[in-house]
VMD Tcl script that draws the C-alpha trace (Angstrom):
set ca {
  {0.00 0.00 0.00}
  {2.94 2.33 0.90}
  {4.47 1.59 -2.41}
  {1.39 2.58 -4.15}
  {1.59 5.99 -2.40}
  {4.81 6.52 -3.30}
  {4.63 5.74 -6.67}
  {1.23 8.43 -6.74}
  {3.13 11.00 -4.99}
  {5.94 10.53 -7.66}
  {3.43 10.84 -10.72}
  {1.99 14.08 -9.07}
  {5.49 15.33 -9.13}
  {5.88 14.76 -12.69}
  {3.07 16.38 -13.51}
  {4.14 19.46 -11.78}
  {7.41 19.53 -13.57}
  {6.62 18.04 -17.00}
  {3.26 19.28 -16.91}
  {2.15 15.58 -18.00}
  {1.76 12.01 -16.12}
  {4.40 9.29 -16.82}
  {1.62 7.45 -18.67}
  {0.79 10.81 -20.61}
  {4.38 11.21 -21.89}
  {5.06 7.21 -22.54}
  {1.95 7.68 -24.57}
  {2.96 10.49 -26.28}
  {6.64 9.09 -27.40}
  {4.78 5.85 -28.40}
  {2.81 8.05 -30.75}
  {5.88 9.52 -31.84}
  {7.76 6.56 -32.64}
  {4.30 5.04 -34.24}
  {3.73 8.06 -36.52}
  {7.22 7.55 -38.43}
  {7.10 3.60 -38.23}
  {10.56 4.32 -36.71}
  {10.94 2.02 -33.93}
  {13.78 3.11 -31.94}
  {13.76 2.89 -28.15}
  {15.75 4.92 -25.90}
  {16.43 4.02 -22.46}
  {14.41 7.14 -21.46}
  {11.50 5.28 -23.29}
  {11.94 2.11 -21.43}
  {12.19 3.61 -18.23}
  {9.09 5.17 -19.46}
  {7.27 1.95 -20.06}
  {8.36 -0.13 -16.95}
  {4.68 -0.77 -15.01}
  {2.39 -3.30 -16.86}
  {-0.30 -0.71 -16.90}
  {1.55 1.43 -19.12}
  {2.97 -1.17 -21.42}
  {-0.65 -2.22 -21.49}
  {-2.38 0.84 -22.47}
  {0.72 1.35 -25.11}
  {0.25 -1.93 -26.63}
  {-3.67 -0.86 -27.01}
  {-2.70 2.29 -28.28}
  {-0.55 0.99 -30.41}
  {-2.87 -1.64 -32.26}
  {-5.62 1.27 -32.55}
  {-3.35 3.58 -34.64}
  {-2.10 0.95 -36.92}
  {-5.42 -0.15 -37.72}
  {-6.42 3.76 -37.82}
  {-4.88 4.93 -41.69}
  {-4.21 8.49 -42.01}
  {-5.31 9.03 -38.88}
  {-2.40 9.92 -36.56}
  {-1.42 13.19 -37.88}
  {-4.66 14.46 -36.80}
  {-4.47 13.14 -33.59}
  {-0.97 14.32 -32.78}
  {-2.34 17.86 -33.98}
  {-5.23 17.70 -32.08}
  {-3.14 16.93 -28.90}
  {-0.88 20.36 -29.59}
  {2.29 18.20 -29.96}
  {4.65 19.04 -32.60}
  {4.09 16.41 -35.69}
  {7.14 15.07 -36.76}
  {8.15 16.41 -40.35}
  {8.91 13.28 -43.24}
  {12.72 13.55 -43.18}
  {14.85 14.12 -44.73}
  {14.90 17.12 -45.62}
  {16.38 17.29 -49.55}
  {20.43 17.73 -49.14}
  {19.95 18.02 -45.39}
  {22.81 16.02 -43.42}
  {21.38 14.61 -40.46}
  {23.01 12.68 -37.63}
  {20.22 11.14 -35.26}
  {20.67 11.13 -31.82}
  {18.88 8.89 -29.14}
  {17.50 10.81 -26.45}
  {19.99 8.55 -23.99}
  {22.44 10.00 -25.50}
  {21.35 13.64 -24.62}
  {20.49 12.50 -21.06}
  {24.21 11.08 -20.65}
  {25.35 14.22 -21.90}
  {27.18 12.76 -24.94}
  {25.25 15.37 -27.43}
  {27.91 17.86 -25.91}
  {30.94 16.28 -27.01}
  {29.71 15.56 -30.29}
  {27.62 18.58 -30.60}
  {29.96 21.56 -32.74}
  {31.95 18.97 -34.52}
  {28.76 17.76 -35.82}
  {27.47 21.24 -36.87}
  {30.54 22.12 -37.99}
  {30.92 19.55 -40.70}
  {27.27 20.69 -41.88}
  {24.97 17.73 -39.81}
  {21.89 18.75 -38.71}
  {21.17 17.42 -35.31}
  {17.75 15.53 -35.05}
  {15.98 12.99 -32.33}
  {16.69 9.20 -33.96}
  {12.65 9.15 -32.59}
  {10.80 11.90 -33.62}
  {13.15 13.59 -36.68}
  {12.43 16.52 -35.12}
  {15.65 18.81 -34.68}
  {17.24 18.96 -31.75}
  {18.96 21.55 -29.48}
  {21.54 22.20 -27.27}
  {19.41 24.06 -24.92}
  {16.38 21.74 -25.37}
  {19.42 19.20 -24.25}
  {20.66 20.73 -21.14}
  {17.13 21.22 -19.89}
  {16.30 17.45 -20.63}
  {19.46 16.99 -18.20}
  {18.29 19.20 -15.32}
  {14.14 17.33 -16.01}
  {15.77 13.74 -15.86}
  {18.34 14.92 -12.47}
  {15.05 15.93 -10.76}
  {13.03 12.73 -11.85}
  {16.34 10.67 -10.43}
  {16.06 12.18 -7.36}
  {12.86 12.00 -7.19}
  {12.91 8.10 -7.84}
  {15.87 7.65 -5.48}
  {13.57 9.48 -2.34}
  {10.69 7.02 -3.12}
  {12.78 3.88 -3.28}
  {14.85 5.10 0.16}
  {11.40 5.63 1.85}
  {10.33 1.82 0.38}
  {13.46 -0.05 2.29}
  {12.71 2.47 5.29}
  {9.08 1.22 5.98}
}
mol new
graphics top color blue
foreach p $ca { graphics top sphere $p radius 0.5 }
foreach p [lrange $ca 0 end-1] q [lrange $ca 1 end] { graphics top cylinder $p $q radius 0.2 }
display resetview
């Protein structure tokens, strides 16, 4: 029962500081990934998906929107998200980066030698383009999610 506490307080948190629940923004990447039939996982996303009630609404979601043709632009509109553009872009370089890879802080090293050579920089999930900023700020979300986790787990071998 504790555990079940915890785990609410910890989704109310997230929806203070993303402004969405956990299942809201595994939902939302799952759309992401589905829209582009470009089935890359991050860790991010698997941490994402780790309760059987997510993975189960996913794997629901998922089986509607195949069957649904045309369909998922609209809804991805309709839910204010960005839709991901068809990519690429004609004579555009691109190097795609997993959104691990931001989180690890391995964009950074990578980052003007990249840009330099004439890559644009997008997410190997969405294709949308990513930026340094957007990175750093992905950095500070995930440090306060980790901590976050790690006070809930502490308080679970406490009681």
């Amino acid at each position: 029962m504790k555990i079940q506490q915890n785990a609410g307080l910890a989704k109310d948190s997230l929806k203070k500081m993303c402004g969405v629940s956990v299942m809201e923004a595994a939902l939302v990447w799952e759309l992401l990934l589905v829209s582009r039939k470009f089935l890359v996982f991050s860790r991010q996303s698997q941490i994402r998906a780790q309760s059987n009630e997510v993975k189960a609404v996913l794997e629901q979601r998922v089986k509607y929107l195949k069957k649904q043709n045309g369909c998922l632009e609209e809804i991805l509109q309709n839910s204010g998200l960005p839709v991901p553009k068809t990519y690429p872009v004609d004579g555009e370089k691109i190097a795609f980066i997993d959104e691990a890879s931001i989180i690890r802080g391995l964009l950074h090293q990578v980052w003007e030698r990249l840009t330099g050579l004439g890559y644009v920089i997008r997410s190997s999930v969405t294709g949308l383009p990513l930026r340094l900023v957007a990175a750093e700020f992905m950095t500070e979300e995930m440090q306060q999610l980790e901590a976050i986790c790690a006070g809930i787990k502490e308080q679970c071998l406490v009681k």
